[in-house]
N, CA, C and O atoms as a printed pandas DataFrame, in Angstrom:
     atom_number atom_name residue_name chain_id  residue_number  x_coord  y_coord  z_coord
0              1         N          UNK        A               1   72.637  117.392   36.717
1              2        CA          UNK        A               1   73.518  117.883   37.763
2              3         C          UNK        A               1   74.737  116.977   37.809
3              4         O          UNK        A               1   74.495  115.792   38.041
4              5         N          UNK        A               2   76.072  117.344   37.620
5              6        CA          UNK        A               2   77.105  117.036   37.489
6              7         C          UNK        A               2   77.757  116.563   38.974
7              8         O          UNK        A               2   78.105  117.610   39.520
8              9         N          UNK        A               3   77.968  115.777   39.576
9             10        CA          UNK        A               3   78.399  115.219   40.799
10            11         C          UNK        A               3   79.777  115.021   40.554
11            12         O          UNK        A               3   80.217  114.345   39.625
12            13         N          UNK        A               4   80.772  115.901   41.796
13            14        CA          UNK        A               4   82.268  115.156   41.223
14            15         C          UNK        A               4   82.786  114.079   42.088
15            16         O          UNK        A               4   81.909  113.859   42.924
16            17         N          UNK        A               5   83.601  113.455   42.242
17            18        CA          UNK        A               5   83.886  112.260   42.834
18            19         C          UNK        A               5   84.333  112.246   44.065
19            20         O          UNK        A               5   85.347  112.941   44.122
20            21         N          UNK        A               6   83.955  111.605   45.477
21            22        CA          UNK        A               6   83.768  111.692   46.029
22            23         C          UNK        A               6   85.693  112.307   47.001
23            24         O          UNK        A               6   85.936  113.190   47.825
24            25         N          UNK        A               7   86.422  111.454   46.423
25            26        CA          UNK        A               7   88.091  111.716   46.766
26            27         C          UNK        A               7   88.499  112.902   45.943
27            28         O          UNK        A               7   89.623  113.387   46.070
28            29         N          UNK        A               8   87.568  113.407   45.056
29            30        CA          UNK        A               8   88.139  114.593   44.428
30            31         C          UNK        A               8   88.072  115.561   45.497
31            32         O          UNK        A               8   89.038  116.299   45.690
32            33         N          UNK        A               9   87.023  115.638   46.220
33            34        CA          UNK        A               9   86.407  116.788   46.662
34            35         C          UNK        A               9   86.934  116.742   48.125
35            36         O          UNK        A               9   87.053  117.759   48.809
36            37         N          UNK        A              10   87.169  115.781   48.454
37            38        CA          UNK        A              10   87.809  115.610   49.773
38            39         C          UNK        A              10   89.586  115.626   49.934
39            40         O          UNK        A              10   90.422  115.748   50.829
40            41         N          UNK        A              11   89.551  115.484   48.910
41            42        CA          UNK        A              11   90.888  115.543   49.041
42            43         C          UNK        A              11   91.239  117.312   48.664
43            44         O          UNK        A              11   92.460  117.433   48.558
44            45         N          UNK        A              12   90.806  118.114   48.533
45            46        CA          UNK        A              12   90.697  119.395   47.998
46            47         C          UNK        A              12   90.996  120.319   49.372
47            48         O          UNK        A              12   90.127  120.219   50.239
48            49         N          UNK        A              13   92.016  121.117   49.635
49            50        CA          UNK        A              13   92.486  121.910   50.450
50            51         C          UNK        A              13   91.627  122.451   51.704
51            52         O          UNK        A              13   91.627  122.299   52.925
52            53         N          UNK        A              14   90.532  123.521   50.249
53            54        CA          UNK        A              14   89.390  123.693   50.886
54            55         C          UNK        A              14   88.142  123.458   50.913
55            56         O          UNK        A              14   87.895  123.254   49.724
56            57         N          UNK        A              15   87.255  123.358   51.437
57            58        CA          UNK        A              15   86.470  122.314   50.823
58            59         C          UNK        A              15   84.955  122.872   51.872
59            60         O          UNK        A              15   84.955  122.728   53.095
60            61         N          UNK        A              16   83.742  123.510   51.082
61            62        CA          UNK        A              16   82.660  124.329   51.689
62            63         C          UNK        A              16   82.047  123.295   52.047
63            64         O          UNK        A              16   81.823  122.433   51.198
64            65         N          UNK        A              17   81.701  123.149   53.137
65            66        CA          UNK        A              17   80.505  122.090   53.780
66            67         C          UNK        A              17   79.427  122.614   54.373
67            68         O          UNK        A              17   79.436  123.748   54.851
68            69         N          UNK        A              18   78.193  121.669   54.396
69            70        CA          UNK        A              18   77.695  121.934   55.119
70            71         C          UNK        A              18   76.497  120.912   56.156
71            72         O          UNK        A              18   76.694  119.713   55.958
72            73         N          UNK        A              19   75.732  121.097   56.835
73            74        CA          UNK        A              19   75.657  120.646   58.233
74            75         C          UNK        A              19   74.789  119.505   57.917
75            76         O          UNK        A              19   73.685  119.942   57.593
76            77         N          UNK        A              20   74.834  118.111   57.874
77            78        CA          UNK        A              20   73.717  117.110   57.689
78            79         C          UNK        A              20   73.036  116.997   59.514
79            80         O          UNK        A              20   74.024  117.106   60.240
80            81         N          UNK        A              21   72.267  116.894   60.034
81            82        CA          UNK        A              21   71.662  117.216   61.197
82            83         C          UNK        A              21   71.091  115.247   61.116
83            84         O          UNK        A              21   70.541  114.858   60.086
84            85         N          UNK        A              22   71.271  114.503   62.001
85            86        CA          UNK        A              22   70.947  113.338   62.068
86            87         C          UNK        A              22   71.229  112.525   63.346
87            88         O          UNK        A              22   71.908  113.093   64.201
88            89         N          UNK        A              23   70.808  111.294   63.585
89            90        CA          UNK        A              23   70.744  110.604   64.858
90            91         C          UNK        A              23   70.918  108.936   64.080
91            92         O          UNK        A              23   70.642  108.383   63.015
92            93         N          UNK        A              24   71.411  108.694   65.095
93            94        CA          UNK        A              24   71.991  106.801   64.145
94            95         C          UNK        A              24   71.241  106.165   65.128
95            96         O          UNK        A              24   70.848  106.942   65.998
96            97         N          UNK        A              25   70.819  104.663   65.314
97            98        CA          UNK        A              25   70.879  103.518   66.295
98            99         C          UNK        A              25   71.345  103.816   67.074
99           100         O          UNK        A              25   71.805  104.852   66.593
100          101         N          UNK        A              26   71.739  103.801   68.183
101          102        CA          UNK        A              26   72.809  103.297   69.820
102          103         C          UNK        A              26   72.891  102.052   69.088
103          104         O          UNK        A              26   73.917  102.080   68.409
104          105         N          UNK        A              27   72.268  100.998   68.936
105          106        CA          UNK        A              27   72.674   99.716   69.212
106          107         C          UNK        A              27   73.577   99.424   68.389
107          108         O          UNK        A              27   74.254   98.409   68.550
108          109         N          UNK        A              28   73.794  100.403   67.166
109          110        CA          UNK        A              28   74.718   99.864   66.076
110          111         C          UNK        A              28   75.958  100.285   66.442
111          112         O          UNK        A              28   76.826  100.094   65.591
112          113         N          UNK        A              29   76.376  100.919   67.690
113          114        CA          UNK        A              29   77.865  101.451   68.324
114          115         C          UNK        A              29   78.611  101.914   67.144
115          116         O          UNK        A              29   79.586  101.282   66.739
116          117         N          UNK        A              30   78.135  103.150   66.488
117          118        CA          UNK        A              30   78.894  103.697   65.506
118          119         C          UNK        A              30   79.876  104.289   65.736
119          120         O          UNK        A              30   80.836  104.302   64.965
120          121         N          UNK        A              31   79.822  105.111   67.233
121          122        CA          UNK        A              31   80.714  106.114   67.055
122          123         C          UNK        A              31   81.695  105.047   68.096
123          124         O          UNK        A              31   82.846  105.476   68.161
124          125         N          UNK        A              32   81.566  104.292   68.574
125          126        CA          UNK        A              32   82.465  103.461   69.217
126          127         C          UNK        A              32   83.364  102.477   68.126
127          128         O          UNK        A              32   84.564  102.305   68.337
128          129         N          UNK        A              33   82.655  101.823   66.898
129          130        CA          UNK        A              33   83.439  101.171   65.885
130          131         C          UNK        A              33   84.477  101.775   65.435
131          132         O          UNK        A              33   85.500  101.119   65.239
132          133         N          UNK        A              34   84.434  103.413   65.125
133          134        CA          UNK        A              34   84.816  104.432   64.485
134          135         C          UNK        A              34   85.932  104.481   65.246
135          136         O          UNK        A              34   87.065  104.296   64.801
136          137         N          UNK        A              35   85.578  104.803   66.751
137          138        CA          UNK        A              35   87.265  105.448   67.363
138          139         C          UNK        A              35   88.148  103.778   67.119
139          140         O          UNK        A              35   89.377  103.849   67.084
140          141         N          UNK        A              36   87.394  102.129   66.937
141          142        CA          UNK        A              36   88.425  101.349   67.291
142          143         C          UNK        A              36   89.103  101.034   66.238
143          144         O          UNK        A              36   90.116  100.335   66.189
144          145         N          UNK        A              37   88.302  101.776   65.015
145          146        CA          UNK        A              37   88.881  101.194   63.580
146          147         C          UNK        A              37   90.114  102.507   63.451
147          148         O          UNK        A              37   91.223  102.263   62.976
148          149         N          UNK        A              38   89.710  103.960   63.969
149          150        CA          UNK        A              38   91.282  104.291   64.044
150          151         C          UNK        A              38   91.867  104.084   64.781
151          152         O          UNK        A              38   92.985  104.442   64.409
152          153         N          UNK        A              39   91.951  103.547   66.085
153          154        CA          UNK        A              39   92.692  103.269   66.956
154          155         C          UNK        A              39   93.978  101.625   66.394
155          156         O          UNK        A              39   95.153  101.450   66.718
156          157         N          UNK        A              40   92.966  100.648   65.402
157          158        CA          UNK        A              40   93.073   99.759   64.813
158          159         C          UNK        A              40   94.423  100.427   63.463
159          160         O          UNK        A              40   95.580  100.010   63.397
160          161         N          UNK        A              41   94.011  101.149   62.853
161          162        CA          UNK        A              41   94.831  101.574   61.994
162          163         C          UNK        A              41   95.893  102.939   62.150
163          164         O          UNK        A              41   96.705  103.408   61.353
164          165         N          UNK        A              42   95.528  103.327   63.462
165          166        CA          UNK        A              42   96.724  104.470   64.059
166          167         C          UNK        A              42   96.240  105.419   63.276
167          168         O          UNK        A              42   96.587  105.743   62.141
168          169         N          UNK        A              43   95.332  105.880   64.032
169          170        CA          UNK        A              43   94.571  107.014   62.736
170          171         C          UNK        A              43   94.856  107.976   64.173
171          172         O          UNK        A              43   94.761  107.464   65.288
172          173         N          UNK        A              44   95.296  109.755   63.931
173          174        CA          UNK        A              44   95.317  110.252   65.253
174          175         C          UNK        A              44   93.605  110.856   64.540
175          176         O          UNK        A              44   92.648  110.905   65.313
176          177         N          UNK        A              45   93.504  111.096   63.669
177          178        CA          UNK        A              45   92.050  111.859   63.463
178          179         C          UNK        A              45   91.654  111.203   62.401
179          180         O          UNK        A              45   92.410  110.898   61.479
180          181         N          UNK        A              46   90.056  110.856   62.466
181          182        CA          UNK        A              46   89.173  110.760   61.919
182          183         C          UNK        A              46   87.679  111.413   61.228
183          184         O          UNK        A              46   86.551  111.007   61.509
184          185         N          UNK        A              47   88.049  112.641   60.158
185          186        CA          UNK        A              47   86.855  113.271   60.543
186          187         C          UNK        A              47   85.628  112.401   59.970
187          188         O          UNK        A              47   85.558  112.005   58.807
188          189         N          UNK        A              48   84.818  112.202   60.823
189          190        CA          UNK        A              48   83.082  111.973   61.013
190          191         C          UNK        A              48   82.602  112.255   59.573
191          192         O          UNK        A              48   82.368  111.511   58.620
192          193         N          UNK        A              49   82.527  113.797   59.777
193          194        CA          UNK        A              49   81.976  114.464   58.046
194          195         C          UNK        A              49   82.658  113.661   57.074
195          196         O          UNK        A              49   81.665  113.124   56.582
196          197         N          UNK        A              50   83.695  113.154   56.394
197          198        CA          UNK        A              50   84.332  112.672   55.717
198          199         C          UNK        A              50   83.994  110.913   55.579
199          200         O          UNK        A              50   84.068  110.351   54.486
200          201         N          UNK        A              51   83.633  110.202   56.811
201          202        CA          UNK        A              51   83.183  109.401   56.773
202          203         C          UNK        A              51   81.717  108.886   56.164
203          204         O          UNK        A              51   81.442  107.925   55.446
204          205         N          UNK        A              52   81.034  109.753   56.655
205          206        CA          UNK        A              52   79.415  110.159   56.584
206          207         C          UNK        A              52   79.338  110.549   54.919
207          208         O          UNK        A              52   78.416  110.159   54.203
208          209         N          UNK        A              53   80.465  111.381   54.439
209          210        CA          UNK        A              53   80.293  111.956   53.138
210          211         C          UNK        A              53   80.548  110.642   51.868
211          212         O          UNK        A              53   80.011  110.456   50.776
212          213         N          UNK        A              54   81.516  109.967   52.549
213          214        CA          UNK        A              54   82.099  108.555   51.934
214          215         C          UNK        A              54   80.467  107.512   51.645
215          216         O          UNK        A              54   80.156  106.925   50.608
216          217         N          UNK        A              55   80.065  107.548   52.319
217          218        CA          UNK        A              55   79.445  106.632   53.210
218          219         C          UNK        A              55   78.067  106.823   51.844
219          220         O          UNK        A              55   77.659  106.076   50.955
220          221         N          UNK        A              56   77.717  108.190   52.290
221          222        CA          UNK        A              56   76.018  108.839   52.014
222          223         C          UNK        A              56   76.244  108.658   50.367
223          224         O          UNK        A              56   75.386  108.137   49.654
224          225         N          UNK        A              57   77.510  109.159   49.869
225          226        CA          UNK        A              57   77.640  109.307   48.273
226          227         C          UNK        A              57   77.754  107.675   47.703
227          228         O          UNK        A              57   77.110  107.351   46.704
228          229         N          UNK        A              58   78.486  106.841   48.308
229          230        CA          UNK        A              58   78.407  105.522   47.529
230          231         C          UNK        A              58   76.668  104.618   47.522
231          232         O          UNK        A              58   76.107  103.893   46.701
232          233         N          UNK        A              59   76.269  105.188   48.990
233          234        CA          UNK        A              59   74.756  104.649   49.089
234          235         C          UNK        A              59   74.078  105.215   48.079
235          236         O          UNK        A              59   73.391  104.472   47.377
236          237         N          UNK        A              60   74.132  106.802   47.758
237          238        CA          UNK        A              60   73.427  107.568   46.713
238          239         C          UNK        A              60   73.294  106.982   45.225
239          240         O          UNK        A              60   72.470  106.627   44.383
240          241         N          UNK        A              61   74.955  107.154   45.530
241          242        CA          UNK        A              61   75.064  106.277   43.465
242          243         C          UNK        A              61   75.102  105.105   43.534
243          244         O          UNK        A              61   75.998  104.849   42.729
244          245         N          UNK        A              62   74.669  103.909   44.041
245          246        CA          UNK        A              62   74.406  103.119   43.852
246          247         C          UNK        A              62   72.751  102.905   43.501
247          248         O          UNK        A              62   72.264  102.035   42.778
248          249         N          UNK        A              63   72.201  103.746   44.087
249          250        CA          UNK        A              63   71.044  103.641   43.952
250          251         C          UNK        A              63   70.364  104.965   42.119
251          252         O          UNK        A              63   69.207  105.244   41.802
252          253         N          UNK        A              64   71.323  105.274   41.615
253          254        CA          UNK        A              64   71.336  105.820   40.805
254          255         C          UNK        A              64   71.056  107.594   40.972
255          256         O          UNK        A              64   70.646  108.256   40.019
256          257         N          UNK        A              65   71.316  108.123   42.163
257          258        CA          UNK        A              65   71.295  109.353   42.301
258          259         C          UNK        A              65   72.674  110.003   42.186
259          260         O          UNK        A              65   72.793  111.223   42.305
């Protein structure tokens, strides 16, 4: 199975997604790091999915999936 790269696909106009269903820590204040790191870099939007997608694919292939 051919995987394409993770900025290929995101960077792509349109782009079919779909729904990962999940729950994080509280204690790890994710979604609070998130708004200060764009608030930090003047981000007006941050999408989540895009983060999560960043995130899940470098953990994946590192681990050789």
């Amino acid at each position: 199975m051919e995987i394409p790269e993770t900025a290929v696909v995101l960077n792509q106009r349109i782009i079919a997604r779909e729904s990962l269903d999940s729950s994080v820590p509280a204690a790890l204040k994710l979604k609070k790091r998130i708004k200060r790191f764009a608030l930090d870099n003047e981000l007006d939007h941050l999408p989540m999915g895009d983060i999560v997608s960043v995130a899940l694919d470098e953990w994946l292939t590192a681990r050789g999936f």
